[in-house]
C-alpha positions in Angstrom: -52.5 -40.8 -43.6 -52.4 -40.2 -47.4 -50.8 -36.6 -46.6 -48.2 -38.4 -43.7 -46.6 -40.7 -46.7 -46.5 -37.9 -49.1 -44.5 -36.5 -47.1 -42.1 -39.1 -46.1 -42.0 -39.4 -49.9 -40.9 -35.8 -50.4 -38.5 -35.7 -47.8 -37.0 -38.6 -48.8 -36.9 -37.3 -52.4 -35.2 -33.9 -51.3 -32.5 -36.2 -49.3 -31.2 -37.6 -52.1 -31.7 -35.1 -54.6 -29.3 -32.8 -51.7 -26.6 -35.8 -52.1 -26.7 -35.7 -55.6 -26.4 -31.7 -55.9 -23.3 -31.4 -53.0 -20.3 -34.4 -53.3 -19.5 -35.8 -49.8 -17.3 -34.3 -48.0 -18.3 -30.6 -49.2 -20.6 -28.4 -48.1 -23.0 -26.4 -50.6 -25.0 -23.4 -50.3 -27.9 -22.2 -52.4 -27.3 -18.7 -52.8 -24.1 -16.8 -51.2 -24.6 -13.3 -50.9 -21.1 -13.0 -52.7 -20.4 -16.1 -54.3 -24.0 -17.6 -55.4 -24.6 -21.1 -55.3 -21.2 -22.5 -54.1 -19.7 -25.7 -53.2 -17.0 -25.7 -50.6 -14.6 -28.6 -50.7 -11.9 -28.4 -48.1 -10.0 -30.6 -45.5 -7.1 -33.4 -45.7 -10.1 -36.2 -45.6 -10.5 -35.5 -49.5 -8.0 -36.9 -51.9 -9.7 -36.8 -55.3 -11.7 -34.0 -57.1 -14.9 -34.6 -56.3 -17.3 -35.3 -58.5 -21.3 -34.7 -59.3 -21.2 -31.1 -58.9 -24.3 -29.7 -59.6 -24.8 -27.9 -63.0 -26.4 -25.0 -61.6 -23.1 -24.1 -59.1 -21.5 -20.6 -59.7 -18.2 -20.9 -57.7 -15.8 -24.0 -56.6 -13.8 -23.6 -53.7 -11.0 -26.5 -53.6 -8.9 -25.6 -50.4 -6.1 -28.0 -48.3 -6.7 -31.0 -49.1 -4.6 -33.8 -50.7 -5.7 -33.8 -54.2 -2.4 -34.1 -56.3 -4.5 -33.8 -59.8 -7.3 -32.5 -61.0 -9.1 -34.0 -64.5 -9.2 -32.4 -67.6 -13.0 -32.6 -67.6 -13.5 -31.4 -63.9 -15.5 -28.5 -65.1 -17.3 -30.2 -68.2 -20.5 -30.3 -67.1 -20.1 -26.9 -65.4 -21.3 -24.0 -67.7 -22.6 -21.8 -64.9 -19.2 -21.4 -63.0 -18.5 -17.6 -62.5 -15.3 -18.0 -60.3 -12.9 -21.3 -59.1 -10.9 -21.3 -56.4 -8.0 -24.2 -56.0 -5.8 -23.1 -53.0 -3.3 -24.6 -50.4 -3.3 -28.3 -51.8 0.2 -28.7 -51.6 0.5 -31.5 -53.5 -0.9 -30.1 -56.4 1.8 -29.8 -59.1 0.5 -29.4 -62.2 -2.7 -28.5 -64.4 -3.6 -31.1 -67.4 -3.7 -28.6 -70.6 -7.3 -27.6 -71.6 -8.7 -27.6 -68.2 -10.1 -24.2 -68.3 -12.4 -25.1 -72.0 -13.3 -22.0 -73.2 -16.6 -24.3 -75.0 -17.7 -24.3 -71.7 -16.5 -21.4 -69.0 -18.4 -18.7 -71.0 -19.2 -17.3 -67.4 -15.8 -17.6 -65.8 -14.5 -14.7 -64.6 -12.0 -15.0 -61.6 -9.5 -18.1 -61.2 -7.3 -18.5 -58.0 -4.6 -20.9 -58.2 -3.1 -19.4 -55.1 -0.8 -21.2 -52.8 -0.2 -24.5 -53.9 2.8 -26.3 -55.5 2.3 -25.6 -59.0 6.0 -26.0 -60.9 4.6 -25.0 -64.2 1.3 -24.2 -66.1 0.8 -25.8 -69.2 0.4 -24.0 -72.6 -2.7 -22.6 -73.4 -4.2 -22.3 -70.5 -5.8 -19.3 -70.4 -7.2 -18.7 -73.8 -10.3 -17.6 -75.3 -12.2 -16.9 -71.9 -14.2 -13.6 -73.1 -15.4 -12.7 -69.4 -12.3 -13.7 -67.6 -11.1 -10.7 -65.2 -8.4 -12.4 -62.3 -5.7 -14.3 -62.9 -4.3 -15.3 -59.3 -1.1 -17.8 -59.4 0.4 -16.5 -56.3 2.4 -18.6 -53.4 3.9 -21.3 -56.0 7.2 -22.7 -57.3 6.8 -21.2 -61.0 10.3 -21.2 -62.7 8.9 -19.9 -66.2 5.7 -18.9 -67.5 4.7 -20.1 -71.1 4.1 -17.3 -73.3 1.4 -18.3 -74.9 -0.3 -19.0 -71.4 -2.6 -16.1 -71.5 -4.5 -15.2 -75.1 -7.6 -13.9 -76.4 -9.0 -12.1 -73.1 -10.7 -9.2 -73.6 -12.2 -8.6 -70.1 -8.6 -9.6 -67.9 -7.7 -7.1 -65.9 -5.6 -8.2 -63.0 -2.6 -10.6 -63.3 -1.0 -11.5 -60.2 2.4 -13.9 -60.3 3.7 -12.7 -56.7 5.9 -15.4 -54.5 7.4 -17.5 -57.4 10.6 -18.4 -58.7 10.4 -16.8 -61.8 13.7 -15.8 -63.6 12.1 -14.3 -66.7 9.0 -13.3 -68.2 8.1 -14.0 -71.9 7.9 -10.5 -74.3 4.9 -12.0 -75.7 3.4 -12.3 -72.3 0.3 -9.9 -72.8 -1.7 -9.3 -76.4 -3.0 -7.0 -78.3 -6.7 -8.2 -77.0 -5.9 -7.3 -73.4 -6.6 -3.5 -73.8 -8.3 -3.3 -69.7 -5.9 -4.6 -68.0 -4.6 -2.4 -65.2 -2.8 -4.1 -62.7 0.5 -6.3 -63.0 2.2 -7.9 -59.9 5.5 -10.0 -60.4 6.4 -9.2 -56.5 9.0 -11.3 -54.7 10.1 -13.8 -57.7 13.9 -13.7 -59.3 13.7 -11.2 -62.0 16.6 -9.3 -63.0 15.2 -7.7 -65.6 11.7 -7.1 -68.0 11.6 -7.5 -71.9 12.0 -4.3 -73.9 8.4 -4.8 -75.1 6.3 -7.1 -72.1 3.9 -4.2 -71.7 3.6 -2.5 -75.1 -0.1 -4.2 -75.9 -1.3 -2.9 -72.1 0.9 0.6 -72.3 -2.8 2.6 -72.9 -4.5 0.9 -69.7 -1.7 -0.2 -67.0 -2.0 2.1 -63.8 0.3 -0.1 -61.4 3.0 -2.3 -61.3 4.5 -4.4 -58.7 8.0 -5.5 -59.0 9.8 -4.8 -55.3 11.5 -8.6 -54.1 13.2 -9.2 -56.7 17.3 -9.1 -58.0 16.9 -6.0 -60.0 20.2 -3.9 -59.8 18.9 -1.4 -62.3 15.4 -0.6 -62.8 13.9 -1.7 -66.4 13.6 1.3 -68.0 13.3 0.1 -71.3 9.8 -1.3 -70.4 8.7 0.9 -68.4 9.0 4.5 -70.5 7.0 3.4 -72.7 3.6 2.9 -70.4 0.9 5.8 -71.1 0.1 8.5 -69.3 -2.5 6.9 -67.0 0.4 4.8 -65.1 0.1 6.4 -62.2 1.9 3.7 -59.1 5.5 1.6 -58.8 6.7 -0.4 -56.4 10.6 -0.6 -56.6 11.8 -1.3 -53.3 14.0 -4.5 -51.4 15.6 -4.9 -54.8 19.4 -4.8 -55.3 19.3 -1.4 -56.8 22.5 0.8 -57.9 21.6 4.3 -56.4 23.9 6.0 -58.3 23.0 7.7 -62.0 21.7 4.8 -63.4 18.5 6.0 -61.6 18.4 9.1 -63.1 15.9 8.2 -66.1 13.3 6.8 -63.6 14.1 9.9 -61.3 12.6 11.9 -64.3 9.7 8.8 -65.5 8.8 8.6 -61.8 8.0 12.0 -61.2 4.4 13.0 -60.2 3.9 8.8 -59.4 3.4 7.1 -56.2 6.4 5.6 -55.9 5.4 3.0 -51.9 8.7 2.8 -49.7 10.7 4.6 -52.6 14.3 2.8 -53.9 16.1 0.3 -51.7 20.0 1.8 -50.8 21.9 -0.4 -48.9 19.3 -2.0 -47.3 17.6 0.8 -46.6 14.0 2.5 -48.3 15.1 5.9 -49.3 13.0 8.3 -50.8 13.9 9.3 -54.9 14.5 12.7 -53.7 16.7 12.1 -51.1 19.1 10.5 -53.8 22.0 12.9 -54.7 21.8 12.9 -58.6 23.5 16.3 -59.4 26.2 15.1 -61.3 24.4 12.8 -63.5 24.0 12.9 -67.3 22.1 10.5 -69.4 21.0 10.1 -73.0 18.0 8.6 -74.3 15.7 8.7 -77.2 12.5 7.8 -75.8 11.3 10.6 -73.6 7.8 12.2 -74.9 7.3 16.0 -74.8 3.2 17.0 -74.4 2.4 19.5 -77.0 0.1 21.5 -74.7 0.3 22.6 -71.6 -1.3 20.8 -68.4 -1.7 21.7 -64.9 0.2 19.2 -62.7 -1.9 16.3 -61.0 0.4 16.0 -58.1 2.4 17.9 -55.9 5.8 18.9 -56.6 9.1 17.7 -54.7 10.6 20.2 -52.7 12.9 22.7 -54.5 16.6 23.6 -53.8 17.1 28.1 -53.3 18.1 28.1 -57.1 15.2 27.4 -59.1 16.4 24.5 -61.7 15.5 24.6 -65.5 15.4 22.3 -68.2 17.3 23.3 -71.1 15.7 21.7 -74.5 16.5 22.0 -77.7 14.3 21.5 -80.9 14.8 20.8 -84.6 12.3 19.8 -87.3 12.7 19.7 -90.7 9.4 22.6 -90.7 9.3 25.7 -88.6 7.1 24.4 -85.6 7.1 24.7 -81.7 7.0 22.5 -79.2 6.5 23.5 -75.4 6.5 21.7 -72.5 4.7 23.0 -69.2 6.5 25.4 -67.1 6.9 24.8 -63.4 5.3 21.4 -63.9 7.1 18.1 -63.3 8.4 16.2 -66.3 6.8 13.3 -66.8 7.0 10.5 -69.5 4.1 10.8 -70.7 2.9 10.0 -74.9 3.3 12.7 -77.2 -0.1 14.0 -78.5 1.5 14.4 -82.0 1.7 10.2 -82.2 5.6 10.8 -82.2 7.2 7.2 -82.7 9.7 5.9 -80.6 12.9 5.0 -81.2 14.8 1.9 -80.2 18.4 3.4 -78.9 19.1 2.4 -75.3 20.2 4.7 -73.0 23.5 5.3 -72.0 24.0 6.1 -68.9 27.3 8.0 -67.5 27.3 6.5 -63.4 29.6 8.3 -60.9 30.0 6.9 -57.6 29.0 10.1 -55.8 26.5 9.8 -53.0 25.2 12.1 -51.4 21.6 12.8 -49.6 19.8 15.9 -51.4 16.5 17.1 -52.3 15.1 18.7 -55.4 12.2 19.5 -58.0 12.6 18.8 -61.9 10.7 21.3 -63.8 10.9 22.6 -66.9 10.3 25.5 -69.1 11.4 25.1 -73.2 10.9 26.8 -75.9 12.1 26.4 -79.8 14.7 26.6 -81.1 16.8 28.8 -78.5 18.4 27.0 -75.7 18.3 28.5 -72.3 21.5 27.8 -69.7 21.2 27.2 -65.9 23.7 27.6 -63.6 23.5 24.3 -61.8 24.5 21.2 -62.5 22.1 19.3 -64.9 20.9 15.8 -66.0 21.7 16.1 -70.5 19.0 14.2 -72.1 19.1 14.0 -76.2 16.6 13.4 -78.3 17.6 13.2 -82.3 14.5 12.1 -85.1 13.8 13.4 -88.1 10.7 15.3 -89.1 7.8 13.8 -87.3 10.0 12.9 -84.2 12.2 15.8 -82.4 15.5 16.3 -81.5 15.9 17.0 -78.1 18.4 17.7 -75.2 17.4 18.3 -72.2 19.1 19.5 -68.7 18.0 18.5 -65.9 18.3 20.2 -62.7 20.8 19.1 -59.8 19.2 17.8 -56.8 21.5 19.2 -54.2 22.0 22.3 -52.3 23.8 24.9 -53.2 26.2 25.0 -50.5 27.2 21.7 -51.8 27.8 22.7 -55.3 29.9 25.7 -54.4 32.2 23.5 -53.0 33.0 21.5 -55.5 36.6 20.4 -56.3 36.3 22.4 -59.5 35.9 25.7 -57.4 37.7 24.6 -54.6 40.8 24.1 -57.4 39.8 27.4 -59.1 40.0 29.2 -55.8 43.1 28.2 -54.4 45.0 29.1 -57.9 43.8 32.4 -57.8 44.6 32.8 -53.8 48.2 31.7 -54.6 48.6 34.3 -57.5 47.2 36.7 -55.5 49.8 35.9 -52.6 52.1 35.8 -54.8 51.4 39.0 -56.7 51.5 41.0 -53.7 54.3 39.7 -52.2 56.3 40.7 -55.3 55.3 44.6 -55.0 56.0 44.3 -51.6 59.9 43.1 -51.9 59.8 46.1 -54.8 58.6 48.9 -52.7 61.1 47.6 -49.8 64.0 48.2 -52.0 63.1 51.3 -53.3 62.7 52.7 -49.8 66.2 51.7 -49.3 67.8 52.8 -52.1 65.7 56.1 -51.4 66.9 56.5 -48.0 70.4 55.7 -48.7 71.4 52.5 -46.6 72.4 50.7 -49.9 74.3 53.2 -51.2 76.9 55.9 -49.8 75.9 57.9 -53.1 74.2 61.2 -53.1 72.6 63.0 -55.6 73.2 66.9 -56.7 71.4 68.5 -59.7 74.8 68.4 -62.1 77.7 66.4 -59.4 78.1 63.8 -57.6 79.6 64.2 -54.1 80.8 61.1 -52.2 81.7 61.3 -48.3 83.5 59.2 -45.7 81.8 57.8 -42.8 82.0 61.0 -41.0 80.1 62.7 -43.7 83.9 64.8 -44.9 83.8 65.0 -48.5 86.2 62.6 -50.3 85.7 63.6 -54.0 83.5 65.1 -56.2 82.8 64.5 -59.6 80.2 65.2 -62.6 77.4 63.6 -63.1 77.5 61.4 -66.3 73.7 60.6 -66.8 73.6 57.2 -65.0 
């Protein structure tokens, strides 16, 4: 008997400690394969955060329900939480500032503040997390995002802000402590256009960017030349794009990237290469030359029958040579030399011209003699002074030659020359004609003896003769 009440004891002892570890209306688990000991909160029935969350829990899940705040100190008493997730609680419209204490999240690593109906985030809100990775605010109504929102995070490495409304991004967005971060997604918001210098403290580690749904009409060059060689994928497309030569610098910065569903044209996806940029010239100051040759990483765009070539120019204040990889594609990649940038915007010269064409941009440079090319070219300048270079480069047409030769320049060119010709021989025609008559005699009732002149009737008698006075 003494063994059946210890029992009941324990059991009963178990019951309430399992109340007191899991809040009602959640469910908990010990040990998650992926999520370890998690609570699981979801369902209209719950209105209010719940509370007496066990110490030892490593992940919150927070899903549909009716909550429409949270409390500063939710996670107080939580030093062991590794990931939160507060999704679909559509009445959830703001954050109280200092939610996420960085005192106490020493552990966090991955916050999802997916899908509810968050207006704005409070200043501050991400700071001074050392292990926080993932940043999710997708599926909200953001209009703006505080710039000093995210700071002091070492370990972040994804940032996703997809299916906002956001206008603008802060230039101060990243800092200089967020040297891993590798993947930026501002998908399907408002943006017309990035800061000059949003991605300068991440330039070294960003491999992809997502910016297709949104209202750009030309692509932000400005911030995006400057990423590092190890950017390697773009998404561009369903934005209002001009696909005329304002595209020309991100033809040449896009090369050798994956570029998903290429550039939206009139509502259409069309691939870079199928883009007819011939005629275009641009001028910027930002484009890096490597100052040793690589192999390519990527396979090259199909070629037009001429093979293009990039005419450069280079001039430094000491005798020095700069060479950039033949047959390779051009890509903006950093100088090795630590060559700073400059600040000019480019200018960019647009035609209206459309047409649908294919090329390859390669290049093969060396200094200080310029080489020409017979088909139209893309002019890019480059003027520093001695650690930078001065540079202008040509860059090949992307159309077919047929195309080219029947240009109105040649077309005009051709039809002068057809009419001179025409006309030319039309005048020693008339000549010859006359000659032959004079020659003949049918202008003229004259004929010709060595010293006299003898002039007949129609019946060929002789009506008078006379000498011959020279003429």
């Amino acid at each position: 008997m003494n063994f059946v009440h210890f029992g009941i004891v324990l059991g009963i002892l178990c019951t309430k400690y399992t109340k007191a570890a899991c809040p009602n209306g959640c469910t908990c688990e010990r040990q998650n394969l992926d999520y370890g000991e998690f609570v699981s909160c979801t369902g209209t029935n719950i209105v209010s955060f719940p509370k007496d969350i066990s110490r030892s829990k490593q992940t919150i899940l927070l899903s549909n329900t009716n909550v429409d705040t949270i409390p500063k100190d939710a996670f107080t008493n939580l030093p062991n939480l590794i990931r939160i997730f507060i999704n679909q609680n559509k009445k959830l419209r703001t954050l109280p500032s200092g939610i996420f204490n960085h005192t106490v999240l020493k552990k966090l690593e991955v916050v999802n503040l997916n899908r509810n109906s968050l207006t704005r985030v409070p200043d501050h809100l991400f700071n001074n997390l050392p292990k926080l990775r993932q940043v999710y605010i997708n599926g909200n109504d953001l209009l703006e995002f505080p710039s000093n929102t995210l700071r002091n995070l070492p370990s972040l490495s994804q940032l996703h802000l997809e299916k906002n409304n956001l206008t603008s991004l802060p230039e101060n967005l990243f800092d200089d402590s967020m040297t891993q971060v590798v993947y930026a997604s501002f998908a399907d918001n408002q943006l017309s256009s990035l800061p000059n210098n949003i991605f300068k403290p991440i330039k070294n580690s960003l491999q992809s960017l997502y910016i297709e749904k949104n209202q750009f009409k030309f692509l932000p060059m400005n911030a995006l030349r400057i990423t590092g060689k190890q950017f390697i994928e773009v998404t561009v497309h369903s934005n209002p794009t001009f696909c005329n030569c304002s595209l020309a610098e991100f033809a040449i910065w896009a090369e050798g990237k994956i570029l998903s569903q290429g550039v939206t044209c009139n509502g259409v996806n069309t691939a870079l290469n199928k883009i007819n940029l011939t005629h275009c010239e641009i001028s910027t100051t930002t484009i890096n030359i490597p100052t040793t040759k690589t192999e390519p990483s990527t396979t090259k765009l199909p070629s037009t029958t001429k093979t293009p070539t990039e005419e450069i120019t280079t001039t430094t204040q000491e005798p020095s040579t700069t060479t950039v990889p033949s047959n390779s594609e051009v890509t903006n990649q950093p100088s090795t030399t630590g060559l700073p940038l400059s600040t000019k915007q480019p200018t960019l010269i647009v035609s209206t011209r459309e047409e649908t064409t294919e090329s390859s941009t390669q290049a093969a440079t060396t200094t200080p003699a310029p080489e020409t090319s017979p088909t139209p070219k893309i002019a890019t300048k480059i003027e520093a002074t001695k650690p930078s270079v001065e540079l202008t480069t040509k860059l090949p047409g992307v159309g077919d030659t047929e195309s080219q030769d029947t240009s109105d320049e040649n077309r005009k060119r051709k039809t002068i020359i057809i009419a001179v010709s025409v006309t030319a021989v039309t005048s020693v025609v008339i000549l010859s004609l006359i000659l032959c008559l004079f020659h003949t005699g049918i202008l003229s009732t004259r004929r010709f003896r060595k010293d006299k002149v003898v002039i007949y009737d129609a019946e060929g008698n002789v009506l008078m003769t006379e000498k011959e006075r020279g003429t």
